[in-house]
N, C-alpha and C positions, 0 to 999 in steps of 0.2 A: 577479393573479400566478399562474403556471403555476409547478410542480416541476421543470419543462423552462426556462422562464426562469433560476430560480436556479440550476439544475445549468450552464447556458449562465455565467452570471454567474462562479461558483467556477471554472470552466476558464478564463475569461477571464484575472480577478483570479490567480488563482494560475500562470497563462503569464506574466502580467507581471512579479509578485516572481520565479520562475524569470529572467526574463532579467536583472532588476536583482542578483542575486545573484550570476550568470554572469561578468556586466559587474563589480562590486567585486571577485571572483576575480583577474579579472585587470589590475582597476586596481592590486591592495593589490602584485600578484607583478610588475609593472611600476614599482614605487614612485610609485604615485598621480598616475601621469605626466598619466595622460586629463583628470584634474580640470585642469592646468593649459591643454590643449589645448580641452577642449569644456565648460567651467564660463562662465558669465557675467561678464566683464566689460563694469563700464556702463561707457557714454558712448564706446564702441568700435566703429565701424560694422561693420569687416570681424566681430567677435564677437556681431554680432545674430543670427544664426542659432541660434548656442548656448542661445537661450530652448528648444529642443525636446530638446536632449541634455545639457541642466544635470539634470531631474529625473531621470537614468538612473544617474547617479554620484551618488556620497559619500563624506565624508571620510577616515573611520575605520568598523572594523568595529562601535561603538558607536551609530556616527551611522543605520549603516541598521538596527540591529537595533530601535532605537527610533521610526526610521517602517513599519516590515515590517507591524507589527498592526494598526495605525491605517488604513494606507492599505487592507491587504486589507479590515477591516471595511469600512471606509466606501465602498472601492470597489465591494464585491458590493452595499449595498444603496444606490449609487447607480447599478448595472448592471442588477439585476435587472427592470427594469419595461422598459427598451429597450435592445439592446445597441447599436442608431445612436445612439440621443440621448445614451448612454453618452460614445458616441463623439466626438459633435461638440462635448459637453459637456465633455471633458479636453482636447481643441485650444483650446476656449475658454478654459480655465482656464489652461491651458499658457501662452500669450502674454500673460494679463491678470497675472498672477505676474512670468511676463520681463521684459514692457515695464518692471512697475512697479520689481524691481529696475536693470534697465537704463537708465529713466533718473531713478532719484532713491537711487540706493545712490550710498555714497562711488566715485569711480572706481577707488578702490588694491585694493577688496575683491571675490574670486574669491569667488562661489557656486556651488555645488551642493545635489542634493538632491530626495527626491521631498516635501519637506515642503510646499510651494506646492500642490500637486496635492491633500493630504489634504486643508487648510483650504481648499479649490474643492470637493473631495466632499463637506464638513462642509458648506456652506452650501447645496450643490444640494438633498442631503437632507432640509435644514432645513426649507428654504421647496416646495420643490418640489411637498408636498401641496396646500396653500395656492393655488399658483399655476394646479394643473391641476384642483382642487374634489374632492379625492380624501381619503376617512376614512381609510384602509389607510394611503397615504404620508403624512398628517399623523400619525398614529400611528408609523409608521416614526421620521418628526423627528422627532418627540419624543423617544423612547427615544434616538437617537443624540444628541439634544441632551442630556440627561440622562445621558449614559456619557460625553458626551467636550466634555461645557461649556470642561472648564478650560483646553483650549488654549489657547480663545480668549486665556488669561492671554500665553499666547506673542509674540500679536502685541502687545502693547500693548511702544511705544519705551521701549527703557533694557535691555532681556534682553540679556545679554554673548554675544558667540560666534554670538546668533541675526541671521538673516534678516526681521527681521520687518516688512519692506518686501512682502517676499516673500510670506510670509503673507499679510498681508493685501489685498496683489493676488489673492492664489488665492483666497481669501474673497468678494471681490469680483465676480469672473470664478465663481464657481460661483452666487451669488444670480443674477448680471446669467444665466446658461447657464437657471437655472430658469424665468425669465420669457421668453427668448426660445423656448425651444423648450416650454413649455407645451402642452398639449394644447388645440386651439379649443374656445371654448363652443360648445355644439349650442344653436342657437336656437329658441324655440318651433314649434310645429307650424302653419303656416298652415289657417285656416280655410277650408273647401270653397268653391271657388268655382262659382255655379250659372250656365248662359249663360239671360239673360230670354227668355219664350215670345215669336214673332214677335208683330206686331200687327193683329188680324182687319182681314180685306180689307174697301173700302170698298163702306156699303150696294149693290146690283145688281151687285155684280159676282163673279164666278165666278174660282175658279181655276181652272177647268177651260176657260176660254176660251182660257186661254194655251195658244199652237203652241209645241212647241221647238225649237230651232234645227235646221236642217236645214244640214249640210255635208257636199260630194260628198267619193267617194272613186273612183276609176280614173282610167283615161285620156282 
């Protein structure tokens, strides 16, 4: 990890709470109209799109002050070693959260919420050292497994008012983001290969007997 990674990381993470903070602005001064517009409802085909602009909204000004820290944490130190695999690692988690709201949440129940997306950074983090044979990032896990275990309390069924469908698709979608985009093993170093000496010409005869090819050239 570079100084220049993480500082990349923090402007990232911190342009994205900027917009989701933007965005609650003017859901709360709209009377939370967005949520009912671009929130997930399952089992609703024309509303499958809304897996990509559920995590942008929230409900109450409580709801996002309570995933603001999580996600920024979790997000810079699941940004900082690559800002693509960042990347393709929150589309990942994005749709594995949706789908799994979309189709196994009750049909009547609107979500929103970037809360899918933390427990997807929580798991990428996790395993991620693990997956790519890295000390630094299993160290990383660690610690964040050790600051922020208890969510996990979240997803487990029966938590009132929670998503925890939700969760633990983004859970899911961030382990499954770790192994796909791992870093390749480098495979051992092939041993030299030598080409064998020709094999001495046979008794009386000379190399030097041999003419070499003659081929004209003009007109």
């Amino acid at each position: 990890m570079t100084l220049r990674k993480f500082r990349d990381a923090l402007i990232v993470m911190g342009a994205f709470l900027a917009v989701i903070w933007v965005l609650q602005v003017a859901n709360w001064a709209d009377g939370y109209r967005l949520d009912g517009e671009f929130g997930i409802l399952p089992e609703h085909v024309s509303r499958l799109p809304e897996i990509f602009t559920a995590p942008l909204l929230h409900f109450s000004w409580q709801h996002i002050e309570g995933n603001s820290v999580p996600l920024f944490v979790l997000g810079v130190l699941a940004a900082y070693r690559s800002l693509r695999r960042f990347l393709l690692a929150s589309l990942i988690i994005a749709v594995t959260s949706g789908l799994a709201v979309w189709l196994f949440q009750s049909s009547n129940e609107l979500t929103v919420g970037a809360s899918g997306l933390i427990f997807g950074y929580f798991g990428y983090v996790l395993v991620r050292g693990f997956f790519d044979r890295n000390l630094v990032d299993i160290g990383v896990g660690l610690v964040a497994g050790v600051l922020y275990w208890t969510i996990l309390a979240v997803a487990i069924p029966g938590t009132p008012g929670v998503s925890w469908i939700g969760h633990l698709g983004g859970l899911v979608g961030g382990i499954l983001a770790a192994w796909l985009l791992r870093t390749p093993a480098v495979g051992a170093p092939h041993a030299p290969r030598h080409r064998p000496p020709p094999p001495p010409p046979p008794p009386g005869h000379s190399g030097d007997d041999q003419q070499p090819e003659r081929k004209e050239q003009g007109f």
